[in-house]
Each structure stands twice: as structure tokens, then as C-alpha cells.
N, C-alpha and C positions, 0 to 999 in steps of 0.2 A: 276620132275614128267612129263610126257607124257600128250600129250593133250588128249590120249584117256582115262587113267585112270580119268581127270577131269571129263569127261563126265559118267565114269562106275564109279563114285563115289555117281551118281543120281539111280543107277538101270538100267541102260539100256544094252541090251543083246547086243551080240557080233556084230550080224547082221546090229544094229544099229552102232554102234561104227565103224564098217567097213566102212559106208555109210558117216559116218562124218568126219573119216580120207580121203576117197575122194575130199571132198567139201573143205576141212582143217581148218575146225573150231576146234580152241586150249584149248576152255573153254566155260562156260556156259554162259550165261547172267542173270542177277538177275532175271530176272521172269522167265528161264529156271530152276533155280537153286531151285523157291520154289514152282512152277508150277509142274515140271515135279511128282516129287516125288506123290505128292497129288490124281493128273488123276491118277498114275498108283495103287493107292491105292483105288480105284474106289469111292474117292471123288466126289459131284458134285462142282464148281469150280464157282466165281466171280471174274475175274480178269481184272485189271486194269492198263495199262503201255502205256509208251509214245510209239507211232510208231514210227517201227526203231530197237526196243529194242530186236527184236527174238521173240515175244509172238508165230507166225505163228508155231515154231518148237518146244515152248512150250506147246502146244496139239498135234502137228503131230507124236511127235516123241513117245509120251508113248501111244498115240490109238493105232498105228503099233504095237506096241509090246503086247497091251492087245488083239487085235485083231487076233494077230498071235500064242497066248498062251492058245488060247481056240477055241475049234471047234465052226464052225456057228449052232443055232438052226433052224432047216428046213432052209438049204440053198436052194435055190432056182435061175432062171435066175431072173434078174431085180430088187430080194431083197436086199437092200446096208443091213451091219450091221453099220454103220456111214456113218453120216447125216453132213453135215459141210454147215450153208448159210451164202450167203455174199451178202452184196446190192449192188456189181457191175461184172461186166464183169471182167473188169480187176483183179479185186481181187480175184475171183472166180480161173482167171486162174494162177494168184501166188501161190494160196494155193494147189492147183493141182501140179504143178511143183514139191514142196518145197516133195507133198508127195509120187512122183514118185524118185523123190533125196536119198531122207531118204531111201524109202521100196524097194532099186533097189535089194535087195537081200533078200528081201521077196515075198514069193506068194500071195498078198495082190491085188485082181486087181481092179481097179480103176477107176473112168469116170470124167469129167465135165459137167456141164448142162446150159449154158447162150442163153438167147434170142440175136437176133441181125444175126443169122448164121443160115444155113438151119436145121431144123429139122431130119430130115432122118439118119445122122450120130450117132445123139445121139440115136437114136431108137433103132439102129443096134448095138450099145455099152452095150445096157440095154437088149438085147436079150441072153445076154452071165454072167457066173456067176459077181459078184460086191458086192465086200466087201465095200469099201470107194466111195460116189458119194460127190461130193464139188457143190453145185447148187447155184440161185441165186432163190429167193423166184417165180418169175412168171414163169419162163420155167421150172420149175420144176412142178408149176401146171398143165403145159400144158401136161406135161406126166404122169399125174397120171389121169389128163382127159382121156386121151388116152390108160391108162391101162398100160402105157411102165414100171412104176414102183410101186412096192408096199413095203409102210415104215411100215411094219407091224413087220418087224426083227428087224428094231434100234435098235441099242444095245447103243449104244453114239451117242448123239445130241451134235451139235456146232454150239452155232451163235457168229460167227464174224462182231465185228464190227456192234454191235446190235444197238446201239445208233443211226448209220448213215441210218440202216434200217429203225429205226424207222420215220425220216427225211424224206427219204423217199417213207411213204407212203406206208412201206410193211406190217403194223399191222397188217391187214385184212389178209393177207393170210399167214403170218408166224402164225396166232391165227390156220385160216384152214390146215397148215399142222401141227402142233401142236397134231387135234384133229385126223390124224391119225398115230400117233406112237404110241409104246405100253406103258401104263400106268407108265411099271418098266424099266427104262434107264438110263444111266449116263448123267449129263447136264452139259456144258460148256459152261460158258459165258466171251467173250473175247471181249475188245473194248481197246480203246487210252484211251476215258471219258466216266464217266458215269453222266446221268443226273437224277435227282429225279425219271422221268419216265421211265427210264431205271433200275433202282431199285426196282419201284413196278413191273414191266413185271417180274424182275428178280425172287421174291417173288411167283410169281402165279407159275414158273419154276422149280427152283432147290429147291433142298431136302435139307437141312442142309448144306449150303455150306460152303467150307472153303473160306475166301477172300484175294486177295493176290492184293497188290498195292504196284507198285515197287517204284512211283513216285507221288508227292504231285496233291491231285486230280485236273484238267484240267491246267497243269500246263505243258511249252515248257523246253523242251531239254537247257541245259545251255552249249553245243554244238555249238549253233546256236547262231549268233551275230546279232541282232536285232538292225534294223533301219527304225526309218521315214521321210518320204523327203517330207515337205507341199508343192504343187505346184497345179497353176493354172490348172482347169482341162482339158482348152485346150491345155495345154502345155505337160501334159502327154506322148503323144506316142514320142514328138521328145526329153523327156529327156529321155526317155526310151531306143530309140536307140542312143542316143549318150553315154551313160554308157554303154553300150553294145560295142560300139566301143572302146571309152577312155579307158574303162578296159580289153577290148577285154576277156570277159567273151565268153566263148566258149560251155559251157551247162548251160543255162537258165531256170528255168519251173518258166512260167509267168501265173497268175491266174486273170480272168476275172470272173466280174459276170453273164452273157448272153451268148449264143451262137453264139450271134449276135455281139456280140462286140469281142468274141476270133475269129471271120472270120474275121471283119474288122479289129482286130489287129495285124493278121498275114498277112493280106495282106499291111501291112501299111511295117512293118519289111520286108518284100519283096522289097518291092518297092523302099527301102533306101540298099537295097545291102545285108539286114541280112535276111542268109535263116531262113527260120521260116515255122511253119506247127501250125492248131487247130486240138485241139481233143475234142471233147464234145459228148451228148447224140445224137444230130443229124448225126453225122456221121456212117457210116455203121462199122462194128465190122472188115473189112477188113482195111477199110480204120484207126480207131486207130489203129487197128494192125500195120501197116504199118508207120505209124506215127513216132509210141511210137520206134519202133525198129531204125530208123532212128534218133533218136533222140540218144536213149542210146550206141549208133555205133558212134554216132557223126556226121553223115552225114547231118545232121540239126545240127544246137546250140542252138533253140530257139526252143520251145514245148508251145504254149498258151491253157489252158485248164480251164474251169468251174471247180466245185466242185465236178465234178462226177472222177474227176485223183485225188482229195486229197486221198483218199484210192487207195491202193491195186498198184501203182505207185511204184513198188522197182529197185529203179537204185542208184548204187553202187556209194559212196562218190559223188551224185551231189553238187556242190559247192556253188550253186546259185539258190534260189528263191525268185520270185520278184509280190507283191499281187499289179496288176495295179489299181485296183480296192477292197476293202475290205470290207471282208462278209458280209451279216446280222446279221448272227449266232458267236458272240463272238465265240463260240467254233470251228468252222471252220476253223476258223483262227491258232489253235494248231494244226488243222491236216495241211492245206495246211505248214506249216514251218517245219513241220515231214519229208515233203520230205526232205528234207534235214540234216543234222548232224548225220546221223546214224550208227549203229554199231559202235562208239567209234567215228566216222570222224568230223573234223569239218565243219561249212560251216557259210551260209550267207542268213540273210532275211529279206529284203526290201520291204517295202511300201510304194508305191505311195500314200499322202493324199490331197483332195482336201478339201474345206470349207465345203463342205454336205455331209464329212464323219466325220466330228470331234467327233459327237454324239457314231457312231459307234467304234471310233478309242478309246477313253474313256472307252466305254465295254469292248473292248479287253485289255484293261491296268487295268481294275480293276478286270475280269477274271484271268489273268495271275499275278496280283497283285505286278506289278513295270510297272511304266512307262518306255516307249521304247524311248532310242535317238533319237534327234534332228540331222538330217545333210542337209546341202544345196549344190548345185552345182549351181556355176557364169551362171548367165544370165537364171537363171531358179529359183531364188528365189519367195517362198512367198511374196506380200507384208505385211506390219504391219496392223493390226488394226484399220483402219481411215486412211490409209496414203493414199494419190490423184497421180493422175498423173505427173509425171512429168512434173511444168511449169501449174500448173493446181491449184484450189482452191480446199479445203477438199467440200464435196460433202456434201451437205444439210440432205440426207437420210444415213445412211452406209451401202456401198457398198456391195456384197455378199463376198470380200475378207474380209472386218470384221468380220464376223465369225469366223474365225481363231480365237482358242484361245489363241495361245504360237506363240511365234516368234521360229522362227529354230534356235535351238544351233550352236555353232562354227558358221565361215567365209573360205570364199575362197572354192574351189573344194575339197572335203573330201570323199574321196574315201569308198561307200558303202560295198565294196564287202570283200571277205574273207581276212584272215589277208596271206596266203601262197605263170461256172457260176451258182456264183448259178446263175443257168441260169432261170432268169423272177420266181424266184422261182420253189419248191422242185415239182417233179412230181410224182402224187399221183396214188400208185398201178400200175405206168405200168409195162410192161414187160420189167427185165433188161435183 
């Protein structure tokens, strides 16, 4: 059987089939496979899969073809007939991509909308007809201030990666453009997880949905080879770079809580010889551009980034990701290791843990519901529980390394890697 009959075994027209014979994808993926059918059956849609898994082209691919098998009602310049929002830049501009890829041989034409970039482009974008616009919840307000669009045509709404919106801080304006689309729409709701409040949003949303979860709810990739490494938290940046050299790991995406701490930690990997670049909420939309491409070219090896890269980050079989610091948000923790093992790949995710994360590291083991390995590296162990200085008496009070709850499984240097911020907290409403 032809990879293209797998895919024309879903419904999808020639023009699409074409598109994916380019790209050479051979077969569906399970949330392609019980996804696609549904949207093109003009379902409204809750669905649920691990990042990584294709969800992106299990809505792109059957809009396209609904969209292109019926005329627009009052088309018009600057009316989208789909609505696609996503809480970042980056993702905004994957989903875009993904739907220029798919509809290269459709008349389907298309924009992007993110804050962070001059305005004036998008304006000029939205003066011309647009079936599909992919936005990010604030710079989309900004052009409906402005009159540059009107969501009075929607015909399918998409929020991707609702959950993260919700995070942060987009409620308030995803409720305001909510209240202007038209009453009768198709609704799509696509995320990694879903949380209880992500559920009742979903409820005020869709119409009778069908729900589709490919994978055990908030639950990682079994892809991904999961490790913690307890270590002093001064000791952090120089076991960091020395696994980086020992394994001579050559694509990194290393995740920091602060912004402040992914500048100072790429400038520390600098300074030991490993290029390294940050990317977070404070840097200009040119500058992660520029970053992130260097990174996925390889001209960097090391990409330090906050929470704002756990979404919408698709780079192809990265091998290695390493949380220097770990979440607040158990759940964050499934997206940031998402980078990694995807589309069938394997890969590798490591944790730095210090003693004032053990609380947190506990949430994420009884989220994900198994605890994560133990490994240590020589001359960079945990101490024990009460254990003193060497040459020294046990200490009257205990220590902050008593906290630790578990000593590190195995001995000797144990090789982390593959087998082959929130930054100061979530920012509320601004403009992505």
C-alpha cells in the first residue's frame, strides 16, 4: 500500500495527498487517523495528544479541504473564514508553515498575526482577500481595534494549545474575540493536556463534541528516556557543561525558570567554550528568530529558553533536553520533554534537581505517575541526608542538603543522554 492511499483512506482530496507526497509523510498518526475524519465531518472536536504526535495536521489538513469544497459567504478583504489561536509566536508561526505546506496547491490564501514585529505588514496582508489567518490572541486584538479584520465570516475556530493560553493570561481576550464570531461555527479544541479548567472553557465552546485522546491524560511520550540528577544548586551550570562536553551532545534545548537566569546561563556556556544562545519573552521576535534557526542548522548546540519555547518549538529528532531548573507547573514539565521524542524518534530528558525542588519534582512523578531515575556523575554527587563535611562533625541543625529525599541511584559516571522560564511567573494578557 502507498503512503498516499494511507492518507486517502482518511477522506482527503487529491490536492491534499499531493501536498503530503512532497513533505513524504507515509501514514497517519493516531490523532490524525481519528481527528481528521471527524473535522471533516463538520464535528466540533476535544482533543487531546502528547506533543510531537501530528495534532498541528490533524486540523490543518481537513479545514483546507472543507474550506476549499465550499464557497466563502460574503467574502470579503480582511474576512478569515478560519480562526486558528495559539499563545505564542513561535507556534503561531509553525502552524502557518504547516498550512502553507499542506494548501501549496490550493487557493486558500493565508496570513500570520504575532506581536513582537512591526505592524504595518500584517495590515497590508489583511487588505487582500484571507481564508485562513493563525493569530496569537493580543495582536490580533490589535487589528480588530484597528478595523484591519473582521471575524464575522468564521466559519472554524481553533484554539491550539488552549490550556497554555489559558496560563497565560489570555482568558480575557480569547472570551473578547469569542464574542465576535458568528454564533453558528465549527469549534476545535486541540492541546498536549487538558486541565479541569480547560474542560469547563471547553463546555461554554463546543457543541456536542466528539473527544478524541490518543494518549493517557497528562501523561510523557514513552519515547523519551527520563532522568534526574540531585545536585547542589551551585554546582548546576558546571555539571551542565561538563555532560555537554563528556557526551559531546551537539543539540541541547535546556529550560530555565527566569529570563534572567537563561541570559546568565548562556552566557556561562559561552564562556566554557559551548556556543549557546537564550531565547525568552524579552527578546525581540528577530532575535528568537535568529536564535532558534541557529540552533535547528546547528550553528549553536545549546538553545536555553523559559517556558514560552515549550510550545510551538518543532525541530526535527532533537535528542536532548535538559530542565536546569524545574517548573512550577507539574504540567509543564510534559510539554517542555515534548521537545523531544517525536514523530516516532527517540530521545533524552534530564533534570537538574536541587534540594528546593524536591516538592516540585514529587508533583511531576505523581502527574506522570512513575517515578523518574536516579543518576549521578563523579564529583558532582548529592550528599546524603545528615551527611557533614568531610573531616567535619554532623551538623547540630540539618543542613539544606537534608532535604533531599532519596539518595541517587547507581554509582560512578552514568551517562544521561540518549541510548544511539517560567520566567518570574506567567504573564498576564500581554501581547504575544
Amino acid at each position: 500500500m502507498s503512503f498516499v492511499s494511507k492518507f486517502a483512506g482518511l477522506g482527503l482530496v487529491d490536492p491534499l495527498l499531493r501536498a503530503l507526497a512532497d513533505a513524504g509523510y507515509d501514514a497517519p498518526t493516531p490523532i490524525q487517523s481519528q481527528a481528521i475524519p471527524e473535522v471533516l465531518n463538520g464535528r466540533d472536536l476535544l482533543a487531546a495528544a502528547q506533543t510531537g504526535t501530528g495534532k498541528t495536521a490533524g486540523f490543518v489538513l481537513p479545514i483546507l479541504q472543507l474550506l476549499s469544497s465550499r464557497p466563502a459567504n460574503r467574502p470579503g478583504t480582511g474576512r478569515p473564514r478560519c480562526l486558528v489561536l495559539t499563545p505564542t509566536r513561535e507556534l503561531a508561526a509553525q502552524v502557518h508553515a504547516s498550512v502553507l505546506s499542506y494548501g501549496r496547491y490550493l487557493d486558500l490564501p493565508s496570513t500570520v498575526i504575532f506581536g513582537g514585529v512591526n505592524i504595518n505588514p500584517q495590515t497590508q496582508a489583511l487588505r487582500g482577500r484571507m481564508d485562513i489567518v493563525v493569530a496569537t490572541p493580543g495582536r490580533l486584538l490589535d487589528h480588530v481595534g484597528q478595523r484591519n479584520v473582521d471575524l464575522s465570516g468564521v466559519e472554524i475556530l481553533v484554539l491550539d494549545e488552549a490550556d497554555r493560553m489559558l496560563d497565560m493570561g489570555f482568558i480575557h481576550d480569547i472570551r473578547r474575540i469569542l464574542k465576535l464570531l458568528p454564533a453558528k461555527r465549527q469549534n476545535l479544541l486541540f492541546s498536549a493536556t487538558f486541565s479541569d479548567q480547560i474542560r469547563r472553557l471547553s463546555a461554554g465552546i463546543l457543541s456536542n463534541p466528539v473527544s478524541v485522546e490518543v494518549a493517557a491524560r497528562n501523561t510523557a511520550s514513552e519515547l523519551v528516556e527520563q532522568t534526574v540528577h540531585l545536585v547542589e544548586s551551585h554546582q548546576k551550570r558546571d555539571l551542565l557543561s561538563h555532560l555537554i562536553r563528556k557526551h559531546r551532545w551537539e543539540q541541547v534545548l535546556v529550560f530555565t525558570r527566569t529570563k534572567h537566569g537563561a541570559n546568565r546561563l548562556a552566557d556561562k556556556l559561552s564562556s566554557d567554550g559551548i556556543s549557546a544562545a537564550a531565547i525568552h519573552g524579552n527578546k525581540s521576535q528577530a532575535a528568537r528568530t535568529k536564535a532558534l534557526d541557529q540552533f535547528k542548522t546547528r550553528r549553536i548546540g545549546v538553545l536555553v529558553a523559559t517556558d514560552i519555547a515549550a510550545r510551538g518549538l518543532d525541530i526535527g529528532q532533537l535528542p536532548q533536553v535538559v530542565n536546569f531548573e524545574l517548573p512550577n507547573v507539574p504540567e509543564d514539565y510534559v510539554h517542555r520533554i515534548g521537545r523531544t521524542g517525536r514523530a516516532g524518534s527517540t530521545g533524552s530528558a534530564l533534570s537538574l534537581v536541587d534540594a528546593e525542588e524536591m516538592k516540585l519534582l514529587s508533583g511531576i512523578e505523581r502527574l506522570i505517575r512513575r517515578p523518574i531515575e536516579r543518576v549521578q556523575t563523579e564529583g558532582f554527587e548529592a550528599p546524603r541526608p545528615g551527611a557533614a563535611p568531610s573531616g567535619k562533625p554532623p551538623p547540630q541543625a540539618p543542613s539544606r542538603a537534608s532535604r533531599f529525599d532519596r539518595r541517587p541511584a547507581g554509582s560512578g559516571d552514568r551517562r544521561p543522554g540518549p541510548r544511539n522560564g517560567r520566567g518570574g511567573g506567567r504573564p498576564r494578557g500581554g501581547r504575544s
